[in-house]
N, C-alpha and C positions, 0 to 999 in steps of 0.2 A: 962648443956651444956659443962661448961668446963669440967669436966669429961669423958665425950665422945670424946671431942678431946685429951684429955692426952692419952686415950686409943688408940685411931687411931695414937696419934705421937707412942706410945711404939710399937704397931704393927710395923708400917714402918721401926723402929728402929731395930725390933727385925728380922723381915726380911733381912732385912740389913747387919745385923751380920752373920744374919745363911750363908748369900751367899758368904761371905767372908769367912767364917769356911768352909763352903764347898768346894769355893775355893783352900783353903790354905792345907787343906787333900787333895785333886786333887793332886797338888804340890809335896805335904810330901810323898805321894805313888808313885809318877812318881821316886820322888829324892834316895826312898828305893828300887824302882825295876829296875831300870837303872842299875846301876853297874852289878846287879844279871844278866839281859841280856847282857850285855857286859862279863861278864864272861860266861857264859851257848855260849855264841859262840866262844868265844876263846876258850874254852874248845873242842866243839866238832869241830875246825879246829886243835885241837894240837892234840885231838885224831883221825882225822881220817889222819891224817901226821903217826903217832905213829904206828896204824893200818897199811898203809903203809908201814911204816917201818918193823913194826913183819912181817906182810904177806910175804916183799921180804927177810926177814933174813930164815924165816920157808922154801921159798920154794930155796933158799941157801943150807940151813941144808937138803934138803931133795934129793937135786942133791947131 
């Protein structure tokens, strides 16, 4: 019998853990891909400013 219950505490325990690792990866990929989305749009508002910009200089140069 005690056996069987060491084994049910270790499961719970181990469940336990995984859900917190899981957790905590959730986390650790939000906190790696944030910045990366915060760049990728300021990126594409400074290019399409820039874009902008070429397009009215080009059609400048072309008058």
């Amino acid at each position: 019998m005690p056996c069987h219950r060491s084994v049910y505490v270790n499961s719970v325990m181990n469940s336990n853990i995984d859900s917190t690792v899981h957790v905590n990866s959730i986390t650790h990929v939000n906190s790696i891909i944030f910045p990366f989305m915060v760049l990728l749009r300021f990126s594409t508002v400074l290019s399409s400013k820039v874009m902008s910009i070429l397009l009215s200089n080009l059609s400048f140069i072309v008058k």
